[in-house]
C-alpha positions in Angstrom: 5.8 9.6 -0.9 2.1 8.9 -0.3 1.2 12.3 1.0 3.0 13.9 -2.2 5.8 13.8 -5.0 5.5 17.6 -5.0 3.3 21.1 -5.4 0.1 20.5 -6.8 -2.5 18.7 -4.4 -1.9 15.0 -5.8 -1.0 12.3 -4.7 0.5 9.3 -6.3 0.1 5.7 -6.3 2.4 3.9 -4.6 3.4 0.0 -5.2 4.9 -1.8 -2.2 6.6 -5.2 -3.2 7.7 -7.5 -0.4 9.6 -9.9 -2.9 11.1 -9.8 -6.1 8.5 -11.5 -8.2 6.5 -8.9 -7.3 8.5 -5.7 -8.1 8.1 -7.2 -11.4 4.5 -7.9 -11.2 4.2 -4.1 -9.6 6.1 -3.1 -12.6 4.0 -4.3 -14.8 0.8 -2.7 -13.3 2.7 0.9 -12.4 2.7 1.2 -16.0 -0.7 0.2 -16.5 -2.1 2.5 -13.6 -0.2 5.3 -15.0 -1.3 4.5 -18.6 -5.1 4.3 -17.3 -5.1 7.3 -15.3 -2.4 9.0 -16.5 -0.8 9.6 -13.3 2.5 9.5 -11.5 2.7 5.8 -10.1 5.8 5.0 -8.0 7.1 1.2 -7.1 8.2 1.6 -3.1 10.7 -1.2 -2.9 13.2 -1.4 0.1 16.6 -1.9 -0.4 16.5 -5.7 0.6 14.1 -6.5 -2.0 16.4 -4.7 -4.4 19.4 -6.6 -3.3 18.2 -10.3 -3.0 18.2 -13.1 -5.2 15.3 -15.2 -6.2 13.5 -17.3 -8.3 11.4 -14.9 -10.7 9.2 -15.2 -13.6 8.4 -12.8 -16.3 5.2 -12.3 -17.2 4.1 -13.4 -20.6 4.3 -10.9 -23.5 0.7 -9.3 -24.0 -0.3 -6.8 -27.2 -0.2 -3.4 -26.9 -2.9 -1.4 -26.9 -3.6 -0.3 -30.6 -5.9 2.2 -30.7 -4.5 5.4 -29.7 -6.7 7.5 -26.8 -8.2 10.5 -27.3 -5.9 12.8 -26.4 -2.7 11.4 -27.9 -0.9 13.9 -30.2 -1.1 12.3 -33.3 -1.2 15.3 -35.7 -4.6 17.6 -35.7 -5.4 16.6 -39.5 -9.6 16.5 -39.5 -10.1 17.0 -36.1 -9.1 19.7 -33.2 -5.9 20.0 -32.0 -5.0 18.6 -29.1 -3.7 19.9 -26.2 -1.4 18.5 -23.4 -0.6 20.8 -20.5 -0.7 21.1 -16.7 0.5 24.5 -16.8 -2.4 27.4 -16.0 -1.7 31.0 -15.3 -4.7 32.2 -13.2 -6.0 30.5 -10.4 -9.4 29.4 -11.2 -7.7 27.7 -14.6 -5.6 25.9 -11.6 -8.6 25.2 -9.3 -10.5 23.8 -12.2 -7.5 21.6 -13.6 -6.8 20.8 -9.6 -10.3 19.7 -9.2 -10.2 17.3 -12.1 -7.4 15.4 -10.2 -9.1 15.5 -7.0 -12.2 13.4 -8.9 -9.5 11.3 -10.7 -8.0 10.5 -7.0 -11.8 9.6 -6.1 -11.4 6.6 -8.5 -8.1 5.8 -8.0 -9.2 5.2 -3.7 -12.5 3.6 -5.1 -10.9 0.9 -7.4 -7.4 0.5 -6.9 -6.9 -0.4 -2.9 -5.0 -3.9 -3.2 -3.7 -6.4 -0.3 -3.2 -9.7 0.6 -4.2 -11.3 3.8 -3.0 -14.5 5.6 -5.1 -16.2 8.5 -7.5 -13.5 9.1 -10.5 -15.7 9.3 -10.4 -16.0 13.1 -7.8 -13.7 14.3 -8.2 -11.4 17.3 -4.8 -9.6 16.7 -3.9 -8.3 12.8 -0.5 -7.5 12.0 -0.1 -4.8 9.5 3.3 -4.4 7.2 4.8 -3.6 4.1 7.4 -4.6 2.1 10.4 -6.7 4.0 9.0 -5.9 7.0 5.6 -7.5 5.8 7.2 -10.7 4.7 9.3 -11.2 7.8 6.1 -10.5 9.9 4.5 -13.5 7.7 7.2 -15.6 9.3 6.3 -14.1 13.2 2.8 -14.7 12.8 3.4 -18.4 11.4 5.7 -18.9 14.6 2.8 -17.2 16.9 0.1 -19.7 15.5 2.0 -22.6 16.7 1.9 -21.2 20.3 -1.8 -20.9 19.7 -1.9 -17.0 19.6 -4.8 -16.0 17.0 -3.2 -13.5 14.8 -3.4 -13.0 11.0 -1.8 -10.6 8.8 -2.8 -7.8 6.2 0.2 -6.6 3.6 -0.8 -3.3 1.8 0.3 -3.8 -2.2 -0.9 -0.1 -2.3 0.5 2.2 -0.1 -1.3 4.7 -1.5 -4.6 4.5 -2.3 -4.2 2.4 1.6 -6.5 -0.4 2.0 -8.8 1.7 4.2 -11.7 0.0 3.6 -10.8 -3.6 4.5 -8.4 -2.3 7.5 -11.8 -1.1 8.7 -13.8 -4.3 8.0 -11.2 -6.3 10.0 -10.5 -4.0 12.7 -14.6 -4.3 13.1 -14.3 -8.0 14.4 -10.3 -7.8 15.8 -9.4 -6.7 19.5 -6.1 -5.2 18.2 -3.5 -4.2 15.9 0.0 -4.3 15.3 1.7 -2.4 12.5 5.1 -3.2 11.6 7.6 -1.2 9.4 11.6 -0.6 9.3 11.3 3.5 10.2 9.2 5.3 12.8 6.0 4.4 11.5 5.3 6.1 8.4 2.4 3.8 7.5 1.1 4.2 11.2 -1.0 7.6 10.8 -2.9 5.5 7.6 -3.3 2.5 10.2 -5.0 4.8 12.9 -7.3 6.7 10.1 -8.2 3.2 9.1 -9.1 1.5 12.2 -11.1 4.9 13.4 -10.3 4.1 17.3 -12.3 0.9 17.5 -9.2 -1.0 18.4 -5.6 -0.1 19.9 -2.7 0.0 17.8 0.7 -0.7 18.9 3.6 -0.4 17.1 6.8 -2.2 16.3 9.6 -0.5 14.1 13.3 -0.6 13.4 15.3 2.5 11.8 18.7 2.9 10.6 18.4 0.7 7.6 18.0 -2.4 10.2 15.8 -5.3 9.3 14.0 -6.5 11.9 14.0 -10.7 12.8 11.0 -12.6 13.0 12.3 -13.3 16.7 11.9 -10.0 17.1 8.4 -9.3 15.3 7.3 -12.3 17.2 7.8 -10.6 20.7 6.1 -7.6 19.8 2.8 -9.9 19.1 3.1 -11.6 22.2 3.6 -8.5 24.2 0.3 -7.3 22.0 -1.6 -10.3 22.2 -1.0 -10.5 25.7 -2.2 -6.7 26.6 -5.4 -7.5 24.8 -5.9 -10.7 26.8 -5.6 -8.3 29.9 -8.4 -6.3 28.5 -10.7 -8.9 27.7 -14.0 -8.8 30.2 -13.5 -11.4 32.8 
């Protein structure tokens, strides 16, 4: 879903939750995002984060934007007419409209990469997951720390626009990288584009609607960790 939702040469924003707290939160802002850009937004939660229980909070009531934008269709009574369409019949109607999205995309990757990071400040090793498999690999890289390994962790909240930019800055000052996800690594081509080839990426997945353990997650940093320690000038 964050190459395309279908013809057209867009791409939507994609909302990854890892708990349900925030598939509200990512709620919330999918309708904002949309609102702002008017564009196709889609909230990315797994199926264990839409079969758990938790603790949650709505968010507080807020007011509602009351003046209407621009183009709303609110009757053409003193002004122009409005008018709301994607559909063009020649093709330089459909570059031009095509183009617009393409500089509306531009500001979508410019201002709406989001993340969070744990215990990056002196890692050598980052972990990189989404979703469940982000908040189980949270868990492996706690374990990991208490056997003195120096890994951190970076959670995309925006699989698309990806969080290029600070994958980049990290993988500047990191020997490695470790992605983690529950299929064959769809997230792992935006990893590799991130880190540009200044560090190796490994790769730790489970398919088949599996969930991977943090037993499990925690091997696959080891075995990572302990390549890089191999590589490491004597």
């Amino acid at each position: 879903v964050t190459r395309s939702a279908g013809h057209g040469d867009y791409r939507p924003i994609v909302l990854a939750p890892a708990s349900v707290q925030e598939a509200i939160d990512l709620t919330v802002l999918a309708f904002d995002l949309a609102e702002k850009y008017r564009h196709l937004v889609i909230v990315a939660a797994d199926g264990q984060i839409g079969q758990i229980m938790e603790p949650a909070e709505l968010p507080p009531m807020r007011e509602v934007r009351k003046t209407r934008p621009d183009w709303a269709l609110t009757g053409a009574k003193g002004r122009e007419k409005n008018i709301i369409t994607s559909i063009y019949l020649t093709g330089e109607e459909m570059e031009a409209y095509n183009n617009k999205v393409q500089a509306r995309l531009a500001e979508i990757k410019k201002h709406e990469q989001r993340w969070v990071e744990h215990r990056t400040d002196d890692a050598v090793l980052l972990v990189i997951g989404y979703g469940t498999a982000g908040r189980i690999a949270l868990s492996a890289v706690e374990a990991a720390r208490e056997e003195g390994i120096k890994v951190g962790l970076l959670r995309p909240l925006t699989l698309y626009p990806f969080p290029e930019h600070r994958v980049s800055e990290l993988a500047d000052r990191m020997e490695g990288c470790l992605v983690v996800e529950m299929n064959a690594g769809q997230m792992l081509e935006d990893v590799r584009l991130a880190v540009g080839g200044q560090i190796p990426v490994g790769f730790y997945g489970r398919m088949g609607g599996i969930v991977p353990m943090p037993d499990e997650i925690l091997d696959a940093i080891r075995e990572e960790y302990d390549r890089l320690m191999v590589r490491r000038p004597l």
